[in-house]
C-alpha positions as CSV (number, residue, x, y, z in Angstrom):
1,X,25.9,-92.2,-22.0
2,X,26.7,-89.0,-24.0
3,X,23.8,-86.2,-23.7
4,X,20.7,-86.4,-25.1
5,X,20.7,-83.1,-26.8
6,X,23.6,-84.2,-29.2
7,X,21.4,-87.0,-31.2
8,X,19.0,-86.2,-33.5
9,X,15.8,-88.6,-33.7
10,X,14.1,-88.8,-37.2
11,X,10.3,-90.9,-36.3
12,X,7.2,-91.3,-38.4
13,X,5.0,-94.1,-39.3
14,X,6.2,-97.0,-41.8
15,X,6.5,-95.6,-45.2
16,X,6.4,-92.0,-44.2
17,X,9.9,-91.6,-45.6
18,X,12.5,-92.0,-42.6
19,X,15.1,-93.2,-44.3
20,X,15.7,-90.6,-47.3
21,X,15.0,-87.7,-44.4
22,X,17.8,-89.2,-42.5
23,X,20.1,-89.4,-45.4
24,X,19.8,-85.7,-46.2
25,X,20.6,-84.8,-42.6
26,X,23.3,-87.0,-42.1
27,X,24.9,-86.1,-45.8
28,X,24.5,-82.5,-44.1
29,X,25.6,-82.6,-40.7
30,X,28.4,-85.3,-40.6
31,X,25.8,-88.0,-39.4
32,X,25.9,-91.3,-38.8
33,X,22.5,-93.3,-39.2
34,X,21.5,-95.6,-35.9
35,X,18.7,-98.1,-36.2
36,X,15.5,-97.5,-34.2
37,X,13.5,-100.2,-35.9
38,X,12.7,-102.9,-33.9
39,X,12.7,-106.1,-37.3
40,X,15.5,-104.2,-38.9
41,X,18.0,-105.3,-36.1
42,X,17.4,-109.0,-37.5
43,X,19.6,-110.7,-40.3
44,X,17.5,-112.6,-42.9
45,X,14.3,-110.1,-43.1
46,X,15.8,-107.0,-44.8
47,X,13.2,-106.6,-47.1
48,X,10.8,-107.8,-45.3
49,X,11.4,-105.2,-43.1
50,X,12.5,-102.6,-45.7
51,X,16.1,-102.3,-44.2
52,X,17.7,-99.7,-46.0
53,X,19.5,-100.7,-49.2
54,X,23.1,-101.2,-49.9
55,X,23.1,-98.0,-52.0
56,X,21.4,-96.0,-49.2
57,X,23.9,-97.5,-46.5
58,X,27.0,-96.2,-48.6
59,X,25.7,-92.5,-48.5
60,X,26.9,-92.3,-44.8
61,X,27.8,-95.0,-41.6
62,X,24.8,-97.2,-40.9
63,X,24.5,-98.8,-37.4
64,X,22.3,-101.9,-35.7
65,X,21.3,-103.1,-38.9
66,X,21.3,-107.0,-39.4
67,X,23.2,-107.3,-35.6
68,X,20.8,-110.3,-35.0
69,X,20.6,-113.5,-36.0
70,X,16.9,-114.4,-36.9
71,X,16.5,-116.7,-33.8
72,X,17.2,-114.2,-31.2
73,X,15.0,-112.5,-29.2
74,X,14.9,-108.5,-28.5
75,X,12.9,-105.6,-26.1
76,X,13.5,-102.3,-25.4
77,X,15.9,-102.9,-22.8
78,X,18.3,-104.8,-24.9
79,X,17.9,-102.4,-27.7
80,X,18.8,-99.4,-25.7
81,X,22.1,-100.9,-24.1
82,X,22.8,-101.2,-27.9
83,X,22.2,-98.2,-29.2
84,X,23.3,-96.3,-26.1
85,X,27.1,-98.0,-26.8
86,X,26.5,-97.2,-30.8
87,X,26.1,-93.5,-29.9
88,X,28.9,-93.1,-27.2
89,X,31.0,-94.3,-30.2
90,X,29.5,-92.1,-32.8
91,X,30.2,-89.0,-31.0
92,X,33.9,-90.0,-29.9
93,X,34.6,-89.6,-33.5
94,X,33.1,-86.3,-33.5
95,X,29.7,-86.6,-35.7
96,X,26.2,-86.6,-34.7
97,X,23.8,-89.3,-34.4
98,X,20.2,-89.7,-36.1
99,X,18.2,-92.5,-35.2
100,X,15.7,-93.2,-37.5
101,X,12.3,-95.6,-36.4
102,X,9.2,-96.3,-35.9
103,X,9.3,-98.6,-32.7
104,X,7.8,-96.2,-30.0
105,X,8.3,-98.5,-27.5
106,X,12.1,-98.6,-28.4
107,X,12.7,-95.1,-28.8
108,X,11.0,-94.2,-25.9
109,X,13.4,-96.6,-23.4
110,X,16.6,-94.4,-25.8
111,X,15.0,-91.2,-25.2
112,X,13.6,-91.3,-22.0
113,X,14.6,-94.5,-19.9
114,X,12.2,-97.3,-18.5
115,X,9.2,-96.3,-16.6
116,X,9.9,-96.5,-12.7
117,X,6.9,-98.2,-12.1
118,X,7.3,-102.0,-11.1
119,X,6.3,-104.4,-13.7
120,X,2.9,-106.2,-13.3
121,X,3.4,-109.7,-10.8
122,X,1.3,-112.7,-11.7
123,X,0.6,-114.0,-8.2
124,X,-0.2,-110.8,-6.4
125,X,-2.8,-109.7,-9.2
126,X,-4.4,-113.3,-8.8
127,X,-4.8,-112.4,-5.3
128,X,-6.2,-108.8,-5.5
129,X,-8.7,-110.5,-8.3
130,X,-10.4,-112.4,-5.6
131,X,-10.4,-109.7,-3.1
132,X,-13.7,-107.4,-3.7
133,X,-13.5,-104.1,-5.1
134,X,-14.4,-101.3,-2.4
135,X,-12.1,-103.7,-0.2
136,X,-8.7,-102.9,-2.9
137,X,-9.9,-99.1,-3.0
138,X,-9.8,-98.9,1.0
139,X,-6.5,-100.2,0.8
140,X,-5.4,-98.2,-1.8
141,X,-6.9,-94.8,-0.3
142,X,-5.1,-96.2,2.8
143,X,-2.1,-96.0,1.1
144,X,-1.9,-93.6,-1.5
145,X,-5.0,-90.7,-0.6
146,X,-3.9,-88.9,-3.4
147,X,-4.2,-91.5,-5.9
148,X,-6.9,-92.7,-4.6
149,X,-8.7,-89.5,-5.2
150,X,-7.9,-88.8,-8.5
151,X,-8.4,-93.3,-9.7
152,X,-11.9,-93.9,-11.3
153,X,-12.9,-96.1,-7.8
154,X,-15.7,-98.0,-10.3
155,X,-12.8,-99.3,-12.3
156,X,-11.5,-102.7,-10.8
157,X,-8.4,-102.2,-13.4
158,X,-7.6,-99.0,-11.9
159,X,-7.4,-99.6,-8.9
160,X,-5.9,-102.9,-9.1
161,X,-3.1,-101.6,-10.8
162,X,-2.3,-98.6,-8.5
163,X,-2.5,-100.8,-5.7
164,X,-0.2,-103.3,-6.7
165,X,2.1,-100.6,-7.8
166,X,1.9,-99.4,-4.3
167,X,2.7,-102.6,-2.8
168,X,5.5,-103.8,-4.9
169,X,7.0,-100.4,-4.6
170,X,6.7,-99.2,-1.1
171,X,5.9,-95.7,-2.6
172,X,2.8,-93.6,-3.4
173,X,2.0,-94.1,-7.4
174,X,1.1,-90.3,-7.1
175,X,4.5,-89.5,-5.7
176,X,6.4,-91.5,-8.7
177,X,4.3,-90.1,-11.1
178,X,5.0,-86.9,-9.8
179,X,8.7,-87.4,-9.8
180,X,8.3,-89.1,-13.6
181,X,6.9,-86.2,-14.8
182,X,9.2,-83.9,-13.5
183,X,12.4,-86.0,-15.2
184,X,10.3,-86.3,-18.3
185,X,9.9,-82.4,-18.7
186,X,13.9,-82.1,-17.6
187,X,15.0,-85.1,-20.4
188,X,12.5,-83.3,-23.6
189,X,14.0,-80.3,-22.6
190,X,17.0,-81.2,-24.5
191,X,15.5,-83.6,-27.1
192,X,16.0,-82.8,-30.8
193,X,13.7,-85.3,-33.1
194,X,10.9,-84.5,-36.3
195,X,8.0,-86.7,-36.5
196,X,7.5,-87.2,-40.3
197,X,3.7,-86.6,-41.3
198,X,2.0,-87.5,-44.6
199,X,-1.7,-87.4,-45.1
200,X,-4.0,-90.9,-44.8
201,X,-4.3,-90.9,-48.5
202,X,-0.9,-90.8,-49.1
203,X,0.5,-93.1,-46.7
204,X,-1.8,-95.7,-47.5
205,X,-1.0,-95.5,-51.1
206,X,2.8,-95.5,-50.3
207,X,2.4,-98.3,-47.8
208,X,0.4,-99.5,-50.7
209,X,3.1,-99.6,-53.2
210,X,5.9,-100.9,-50.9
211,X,4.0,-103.8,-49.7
212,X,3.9,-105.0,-53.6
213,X,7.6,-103.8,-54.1
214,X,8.0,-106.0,-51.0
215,X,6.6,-109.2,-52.5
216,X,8.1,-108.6,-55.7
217,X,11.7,-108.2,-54.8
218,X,12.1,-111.2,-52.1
219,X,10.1,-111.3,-48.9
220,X,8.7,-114.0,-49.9
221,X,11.5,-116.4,-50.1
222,X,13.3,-114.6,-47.0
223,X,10.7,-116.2,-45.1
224,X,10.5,-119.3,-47.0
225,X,14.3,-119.5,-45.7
226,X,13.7,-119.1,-42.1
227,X,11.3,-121.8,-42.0
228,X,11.4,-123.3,-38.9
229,X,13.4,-120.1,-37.4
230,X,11.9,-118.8,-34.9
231,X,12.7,-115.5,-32.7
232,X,11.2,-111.9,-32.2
233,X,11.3,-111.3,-36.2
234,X,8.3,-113.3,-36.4
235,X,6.5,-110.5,-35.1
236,X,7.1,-108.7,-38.1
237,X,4.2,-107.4,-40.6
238,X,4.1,-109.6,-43.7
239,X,5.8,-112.7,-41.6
240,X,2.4,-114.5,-40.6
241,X,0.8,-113.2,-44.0
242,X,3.3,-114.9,-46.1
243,X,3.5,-118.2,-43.9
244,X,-0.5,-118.4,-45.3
245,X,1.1,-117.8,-48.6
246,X,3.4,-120.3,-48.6
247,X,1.1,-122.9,-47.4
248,X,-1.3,-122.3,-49.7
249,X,-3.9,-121.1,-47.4
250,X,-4.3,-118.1,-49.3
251,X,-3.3,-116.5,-53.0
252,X,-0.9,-113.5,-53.7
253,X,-3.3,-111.3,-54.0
254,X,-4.6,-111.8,-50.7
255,X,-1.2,-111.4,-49.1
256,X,-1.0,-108.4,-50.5
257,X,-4.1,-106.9,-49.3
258,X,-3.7,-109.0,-45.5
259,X,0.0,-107.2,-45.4
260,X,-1.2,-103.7,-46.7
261,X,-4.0,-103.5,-44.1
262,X,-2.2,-104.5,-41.0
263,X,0.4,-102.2,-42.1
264,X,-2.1,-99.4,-42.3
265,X,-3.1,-100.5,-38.7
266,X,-0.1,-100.4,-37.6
267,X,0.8,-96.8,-38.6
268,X,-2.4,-95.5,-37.3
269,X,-0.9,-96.8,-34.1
270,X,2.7,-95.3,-34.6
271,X,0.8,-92.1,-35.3
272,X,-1.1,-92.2,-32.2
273,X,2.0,-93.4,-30.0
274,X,4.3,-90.2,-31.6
275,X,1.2,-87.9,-31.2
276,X,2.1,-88.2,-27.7
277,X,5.4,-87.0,-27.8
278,X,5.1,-83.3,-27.8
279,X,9.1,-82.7,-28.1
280,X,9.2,-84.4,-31.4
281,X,8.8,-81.5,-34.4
282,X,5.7,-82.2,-36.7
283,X,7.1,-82.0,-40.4
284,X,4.2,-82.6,-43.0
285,X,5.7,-83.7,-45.5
C-alpha cells in the first residue's frame, strides 16, 4: 500500500457535511473521492444511504460507491483490501485520495490496521465462565504480572478477557499493548484527516431535514424493492423503520421521527468514536 501520509481523510457524523467538504478539496487538490461509508458500498440503497448524487459524482472521480450488490455481506477487513487497491490506483495516476465517512470501525482498519489482539473464542470463554474468579486472576497474574496489576481484579469481564487474550496469544496483553501503542503513535504521525463538527442543534435539525428529503425522494420504494433481499445493507438506519412502514405497522410520520432519532443516536456515537482519534483536525463548521 502507498503511504499513509499521501490520503487525506474527511470524517464527521451523518449529516455533518462530508460530502461538499470533500468536493471542495478534491476540486482543489486534484482529488479523487474514495468511499468510507459502510451502506454506501451497496447498490439499491443510494438514498437511503444518502450516496452522493450524480451531479456531485461528476465534479471529480468517485470510488466504492454502489460496488455491492444488496445481498452481499461486508466488514472492515473486506473494506480495507478495497479501498487499499482503490488508493494504490489513485496515486499511480498522480492525484490524492480523500476518503470521506462516517464508519469508525472502517476507517480505523484503512488508517491504522486490525487490532493484534486475538478475536474472542466461544468455547474457551465458556470454559473460563465456569471457573471462579480469584482462580482466572491467579492465572492471569501468573501470566501476565503487569496486566494483572493494572486489570480491575473485581471485574470478571476484565479479567476474562485478558486472560484469554493471553492464552490464545502466547504473549503478555501488556506487552502487545505496549507494542500497539507504539505503532499507533508511529502510523498518526503521518495521518492527514479533519473531523467535521456542527453543534447538537444544528445537526439534529440537518439530520432532521434529510431524513424527510429521504422519504420524499425514494427510500421508501428502494426498500420496497429489495424485499426479500437480504445482506449487510439491512443494517442500515431507515431500513427496519421503513419495513414497519410498509407493513403498516406504523404511519409516515412515525417513520420519520423512528429514522431521525436513531440517526441522532447514531451520530452521538460517530462523535464519540472520532473524539478518540486525536490525529483527526477538529473543524467546527
Amino acid at each position: 500500500m502507498t503511504a499513509r501520509s499521501e490520503v487525506i481523510y474527511v470524517c464527521g457524523a451523518t449529516a455533518s457535511g462530508k460530502t461538499s467538504h470533500a468536493l471542495e478539496l478534491a476540486v482543489s487538490m486534484r482529488g479523487e473521492i474514495v468511499n468510507g461509508d459502510a451502506f454506501q458500498l451497496f447498490r439499491g440503497i443510494e438514498i437511503l444511504s444518502a450516496t452522493p448524487t450524480a451531479e456531485e459524482m461528476a465534479v471529480a472521480p468517485h470510488h466504492l460507491f454502489g460496488v455491492l450488490a444488496s445481498e452481499d455481506r461486508c466488514d472492515a477487513g473486506r473494506y480495507t483490501e478495497m479501498a487499499r487497491e482503490v488508493i494504490s490506483d489513485i496515486h499511480s495516476r498522480g492525484n490524492t485520495a480523500i476518503v470521506v465517512g462516517g464508519s469508525g470501525l472502517y476507517l480505523k482498519f484503512l488508517t491504522h490496521g486490525p487490532s493484534p489482539l486475538p478475536q474472542g473464542d466461544v468455547k474457551l470463554r465458556e470454559q473460563m465462565d465456569a471457573r471462579p474468579l480469584e482462580e482466572l486472576f491467579a492465572e492471569l497474574e501468573r501470566l501476565d504480572p503487569a496486566e494483572a496489576a493494572q486489570v480491575d481484579r473485581h471485574n470478571p469481564r476484565y479479567v476474562s478477557r485478558a486472560l484469554e487474550i493471553c492464552l490464545l496469544s502466547g504473549k503478555k496483553v501488556s506487552e502487545m499493548r505496549d507494542s500497539w501503542a507504539e505503532k499507533t503513535r508511529e502510523i498518526e504521525s503521518i495521518l492527514n484527516g479533519v473531523w467535521l463538527i456542527r453543534s447538537r442543534e444544528e445537526l439534529h435539525r440537518r439530520i432532521a431535514l434529510r431524513t424527510e428529503k429521504m422519504l420524499a425522494e425514494g427510500a421508501i420504494e428502494e426498500v420496497a424493492a429489495l424485499e426479500g433481499v437480504s445482506g449487510s445493507w439491512e443494517k442500515a438506519i431507515g431500513a427496519k423503520e421503513i419495513r414497519r412502514l410498509l407493513s403498516g405497522k406504523i404511519s409516515r410520520a412515525e417513520c420519520a421521527e423512528l429514522i431521525t432519532a436513531a440517526t441522532r443516536q447514531y451520530a452521538k456515537r460517530q462523535e464519540t468514536w472520532f473524539r478518540r482519534e486525536n490525529w483527526l483536525k477538529r473543524v467546527e463548521l
